[in-house]
N, C-alpha and C positions, 0 to 999 in steps of 0.2 A: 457542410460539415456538421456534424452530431455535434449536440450540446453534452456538459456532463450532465445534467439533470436529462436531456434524454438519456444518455446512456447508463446509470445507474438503476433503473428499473428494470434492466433486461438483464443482469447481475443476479446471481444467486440471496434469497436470504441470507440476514446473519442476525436475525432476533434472537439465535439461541446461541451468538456469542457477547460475552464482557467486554473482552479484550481480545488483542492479536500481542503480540510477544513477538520481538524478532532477533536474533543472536547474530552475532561475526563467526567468523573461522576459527578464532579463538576462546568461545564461549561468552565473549562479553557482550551483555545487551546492548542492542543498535537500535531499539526503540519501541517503544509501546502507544499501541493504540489504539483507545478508550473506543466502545461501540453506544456513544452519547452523541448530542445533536452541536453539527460543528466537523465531526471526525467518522459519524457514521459511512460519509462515502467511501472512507479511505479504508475504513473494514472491510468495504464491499469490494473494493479493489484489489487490496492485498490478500484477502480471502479466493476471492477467484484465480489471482496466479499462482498463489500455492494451491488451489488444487489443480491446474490445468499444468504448471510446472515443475510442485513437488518440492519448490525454493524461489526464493527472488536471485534470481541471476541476469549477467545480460541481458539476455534475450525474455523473460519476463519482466525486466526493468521497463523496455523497449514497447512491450506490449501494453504495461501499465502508466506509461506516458501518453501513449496513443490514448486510452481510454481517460483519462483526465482533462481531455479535449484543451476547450480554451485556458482553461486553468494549469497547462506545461508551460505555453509563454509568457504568461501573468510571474510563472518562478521562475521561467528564465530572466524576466525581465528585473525580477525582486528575489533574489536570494532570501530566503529567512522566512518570508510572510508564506510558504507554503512548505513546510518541515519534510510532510509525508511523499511531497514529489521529489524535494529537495535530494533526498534520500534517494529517491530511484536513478535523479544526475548521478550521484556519487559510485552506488554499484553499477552504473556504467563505465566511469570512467576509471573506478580503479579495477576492474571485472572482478569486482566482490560477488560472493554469494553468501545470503542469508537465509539462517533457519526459520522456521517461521513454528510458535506453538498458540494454539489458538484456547483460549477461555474460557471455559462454557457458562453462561449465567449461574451463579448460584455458588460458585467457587470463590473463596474470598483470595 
């Protein structure tokens, strides 16, 4: 099985994002996050399903699980110590879809 550290290099850049912005069906934000060391991979993750998806839904929740490798059992196992998979659990299980608006460096 792929490591995340392998699999995050075969990910598109996001040096020229800040932030990723993510919204509910409602408009309220569902979380952000920072393109700093710590949350960079989760950029790279959520960056890639919205452009291969167009949203975080199901079926890109499902994909962005897979790709977070050992780090989906680590938050299965520990609710809380992984926010950004955490999150991917949840629009699965409630079949949410989230917007996703992306940051571009330089934007305060």
């Amino acid at each position: 099985m792929q490591t995340f550290s392998d699999i995050i290099p075969t990910l598109p850049s996001v040096d020229h994002l800040q932030a990723i912005e993510l919204y509910a069906a409602d408009g309220a934000v569902a979380g952000i996050i920072e393109n700093k060391p710590g949350s960079s991979g989760s950029v790279k993750v959520y960056h890639h399903l919205w452009k291969k998806w167009g949203c975080i839904n199901a079926d890109a929740a499902r994909e962005g699980l897979s790709l977070y490798a050992e780090h989906t059992e680590d938050a299965r196992n520990q609710p809380g110590k992984h926010p950004n998979i955490d999150r991917l659990f949840e629009v699965i299980a409630q079949n949410a879809t989230l917007t996703v608006e992306t940051i571009p460096v330089g934007i305060a």
